[in-house]
N, C-alpha and C positions, 0 to 999 in steps of 0.2 A: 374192302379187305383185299390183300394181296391173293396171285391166283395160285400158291402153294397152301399156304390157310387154309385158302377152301378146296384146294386137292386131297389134303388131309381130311377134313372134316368128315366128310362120308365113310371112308371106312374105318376113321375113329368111331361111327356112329354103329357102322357092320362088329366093330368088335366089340363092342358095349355091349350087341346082343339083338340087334336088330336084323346083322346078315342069317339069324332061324328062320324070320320069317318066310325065306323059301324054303324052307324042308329042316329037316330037323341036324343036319351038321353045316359046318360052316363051308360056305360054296364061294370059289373066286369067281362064277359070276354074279353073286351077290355085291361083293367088293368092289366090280367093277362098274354096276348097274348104279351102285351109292356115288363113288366118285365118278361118274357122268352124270349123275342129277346133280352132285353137287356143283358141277362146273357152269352145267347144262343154262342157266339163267344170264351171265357175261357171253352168252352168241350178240348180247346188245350192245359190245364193242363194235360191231362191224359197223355200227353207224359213225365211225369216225373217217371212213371213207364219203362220207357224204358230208366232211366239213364240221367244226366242232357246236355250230351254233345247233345241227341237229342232231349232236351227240348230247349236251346239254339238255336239249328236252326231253330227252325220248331216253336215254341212259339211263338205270335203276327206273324203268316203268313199267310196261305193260310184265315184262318179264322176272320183275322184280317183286311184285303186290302178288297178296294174296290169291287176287281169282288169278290172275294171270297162272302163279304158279301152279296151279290145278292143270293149265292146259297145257303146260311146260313138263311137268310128272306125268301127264297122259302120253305125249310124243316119247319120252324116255323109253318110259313102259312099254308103248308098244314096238317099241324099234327091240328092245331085248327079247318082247316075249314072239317077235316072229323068227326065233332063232332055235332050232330043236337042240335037246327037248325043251318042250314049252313051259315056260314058268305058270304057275297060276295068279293069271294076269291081276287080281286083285291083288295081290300079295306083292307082285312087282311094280304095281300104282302108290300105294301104300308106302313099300322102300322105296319108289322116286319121290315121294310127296315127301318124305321126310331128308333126304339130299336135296331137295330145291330148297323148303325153307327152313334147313340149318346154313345155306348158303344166302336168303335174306335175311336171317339173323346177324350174320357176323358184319354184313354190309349196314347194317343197322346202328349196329352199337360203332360207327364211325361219325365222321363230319360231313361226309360228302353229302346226305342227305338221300333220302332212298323212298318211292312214291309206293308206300305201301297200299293203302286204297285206292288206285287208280284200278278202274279208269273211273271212280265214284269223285272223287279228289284227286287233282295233281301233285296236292301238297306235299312235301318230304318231309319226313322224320327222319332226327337223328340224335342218337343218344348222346355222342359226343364222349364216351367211351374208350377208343382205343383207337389209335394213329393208324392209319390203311396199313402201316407196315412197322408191325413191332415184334423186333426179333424174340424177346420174352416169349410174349404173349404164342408165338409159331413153335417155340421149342416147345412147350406145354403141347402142343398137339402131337407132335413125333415121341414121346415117351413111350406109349404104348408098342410102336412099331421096331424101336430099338431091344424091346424085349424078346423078338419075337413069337414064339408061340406062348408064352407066358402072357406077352400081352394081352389077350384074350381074356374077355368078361372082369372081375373082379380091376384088373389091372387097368383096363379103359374104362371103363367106370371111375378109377377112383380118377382117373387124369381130365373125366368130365366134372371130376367136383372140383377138380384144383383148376379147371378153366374158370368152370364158376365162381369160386370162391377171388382169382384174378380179376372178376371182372367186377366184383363187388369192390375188391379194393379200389381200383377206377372209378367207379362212383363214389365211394368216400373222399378220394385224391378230386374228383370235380366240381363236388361239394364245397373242399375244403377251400380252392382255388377263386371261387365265386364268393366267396362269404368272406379270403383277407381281403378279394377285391374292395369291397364295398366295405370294410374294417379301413383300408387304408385310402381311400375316399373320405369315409365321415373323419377320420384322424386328422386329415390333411387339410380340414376344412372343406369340401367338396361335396355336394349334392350328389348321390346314387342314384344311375337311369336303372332301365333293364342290364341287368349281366348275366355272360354266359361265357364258361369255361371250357376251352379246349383242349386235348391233350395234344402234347409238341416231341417232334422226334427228339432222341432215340432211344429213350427210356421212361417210364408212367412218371418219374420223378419230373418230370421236364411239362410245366403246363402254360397257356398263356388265354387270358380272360380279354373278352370285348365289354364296356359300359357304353351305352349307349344314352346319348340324350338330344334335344333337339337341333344343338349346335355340333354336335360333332360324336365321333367316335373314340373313344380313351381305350387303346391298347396297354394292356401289360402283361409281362413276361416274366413267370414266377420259376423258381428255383428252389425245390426241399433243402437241395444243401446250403441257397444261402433267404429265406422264408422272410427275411425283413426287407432285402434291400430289391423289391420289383423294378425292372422300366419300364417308365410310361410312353406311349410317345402316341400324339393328339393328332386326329385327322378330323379336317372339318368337312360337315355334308354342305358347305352353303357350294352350290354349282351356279354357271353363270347359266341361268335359265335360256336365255334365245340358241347359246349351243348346243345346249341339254334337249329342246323340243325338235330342232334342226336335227339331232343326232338321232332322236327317238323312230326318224322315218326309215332309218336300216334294219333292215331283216334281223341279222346279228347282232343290234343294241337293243333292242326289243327280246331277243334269245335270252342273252347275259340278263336283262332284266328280272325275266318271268323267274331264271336259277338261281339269282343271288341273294344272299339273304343280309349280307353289308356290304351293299356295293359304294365305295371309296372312286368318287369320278373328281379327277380334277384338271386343269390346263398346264398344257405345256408350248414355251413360245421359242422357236427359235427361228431365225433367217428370215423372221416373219411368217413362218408358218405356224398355225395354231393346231393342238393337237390335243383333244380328249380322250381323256386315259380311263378307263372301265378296268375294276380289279375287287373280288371279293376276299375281303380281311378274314374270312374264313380261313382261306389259304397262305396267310402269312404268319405261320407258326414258325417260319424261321428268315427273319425279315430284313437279312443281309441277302439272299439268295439273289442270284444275279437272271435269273428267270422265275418269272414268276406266270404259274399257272392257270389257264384261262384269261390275260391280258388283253384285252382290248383297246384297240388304238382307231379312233375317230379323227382325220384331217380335213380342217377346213381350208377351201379358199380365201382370195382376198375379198370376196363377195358375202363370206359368213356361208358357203355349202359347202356340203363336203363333200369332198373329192376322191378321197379313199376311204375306204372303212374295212374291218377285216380283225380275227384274233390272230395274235402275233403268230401261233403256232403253225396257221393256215399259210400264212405270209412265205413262215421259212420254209415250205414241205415243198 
């Protein structure tokens, strides 16, 4: 989720009725305590200085899961409560704990996939919910604040029901998205793999589904306003195996692997140079985009090694 969403978050959470919990009126260090817990779990950007294949692993992990955020709300906590007067440090654990994981829920219900049980499992959950960056879904959080002291209790509350009730409609709209998939599959004469539905910028109306089957990947791109007429368009997983095992010895194709959950590898030949391309179809909700995110580019020699390897983004930085 974008890092204003979750700037709000916390003290949409303080005006809901949780900023009491230090003392019985409402305290701007409460407000402020909630939004640095809520931020406080993305310090696991700074792994993008150490190159993206280690931002890929280790991004939405330790800081992100559950235990994690226990130790993430305890650092909060005690950084505000050595500040007089002293809060009663239960009470300031308790407000970080609940800014850390309103800030792993919102990362949650996205795509990017977020390792809630680590360090038990690596594996990422993702609801598939809501686009990292939807302007809707952000204005629903600033209502309460434009109120201003009216926004308080009754008024952020009702703007936590109307997130909720937003985010249900999402799930009906992902639902709905997965089930004409596979409607317009059996229609079309076509075999139904697994599907799963994403949402696409810049509005929930905007969704695009992956099918999955042994030959390939079936993208389409659905539209409420126009619900019958989808694009398909067909990527196939058969890779040329001797460059795919050749390539598996990179640090960085091995990264990309363990994070991708449709990874789209195919060859590209010019001037005689060969070049394997790594790209999660995850990330192709808008698939004219002339950059595309997390890109990996494998070049072989005349020899079949390779000679360079690297994500495009590393390349250009």
């Amino acid at each position: 989720m974008d890092l204003v969403t979750h700037a709000l978050s916390g003290p949409l959470l303080g005006r809901a009725g949780l900023e009491r919990w230090l003392g019985p009126e409402p305290s701007r260090r409460a407000t402020w305590l909630l939004l640095v817990a809520a931020l406080a779990p993305d310090i696991d950007n700074l792994l993008f200085v150490k190159g993206t294949a280690a931002y890929l692993d280790y991004h939405r992990g330790f800081t992100h899961s559950f235990a994690g955020g226990i130790v993430v709300a305890l650092v909060v906590a005690a950084i505000f409560w050595l500040r007089r007067p002293r809060p009663r440090f239960r009470a300031a654990f308790l407000l970080a704990l609940a800014g850390v994981y309103a800030h792993i829920f919102l990362d949650l219900i996205t795509s990017y996939g977020t390792q809630i049980f680590y360090p038990f499992t690596q594996r990422r959950y993702g609801l598939n919910l809501v686009f990292i960056i939807d302007p809707l879904f952000t204005f629903l959080f600033t209502l309460p604040f434009l109120m201003k002291r009216r926004g308080r209790g009754p008024a952020a509350r009702l703007a936590l029901g109307t997130i909720s009730a937003y985010l249900l409609l999402c799930g009906a709209l992902n639902l709905g998205a997965r089930a004409a998939t596979r409607h317009y599959l059996i229609s079309s004469g076509m075999s139904p793999g697994e599907t799963a539905a994403f949402p696409r910028p810049p509005s929930p109306l905007g969704w695009f589904a992956i099918d999955v089957t042994p030959e390939a990947y079936r993208q389409f791109h659905w539209s409420l306003w126009h619900p019958r007429s989808p694009q398909m368009v067909i990527y196939p997983r058969a890779v040329r195996t001797d460059l795919l095992e050749e390539a598996r010895r990179q640090p960085d194709v091995r990264a990309f692997l363990r994070f991708s959950r449709y990874p789209h590898i195919y060859v590209e030949e010019k001037a005689g140079t060969r070049t394997l391309n790594f790209f999660d179809l995850r990330f192709n909700g808008i698939p004219d985009r002339s950059v595309r995110p997390f890109l990996l580019r494998a070049v072989f020699d005349e020899n079949g090694r390779v000679s360079s390897c690297g994500f495009v983004r590393d390349q250009e930085s």
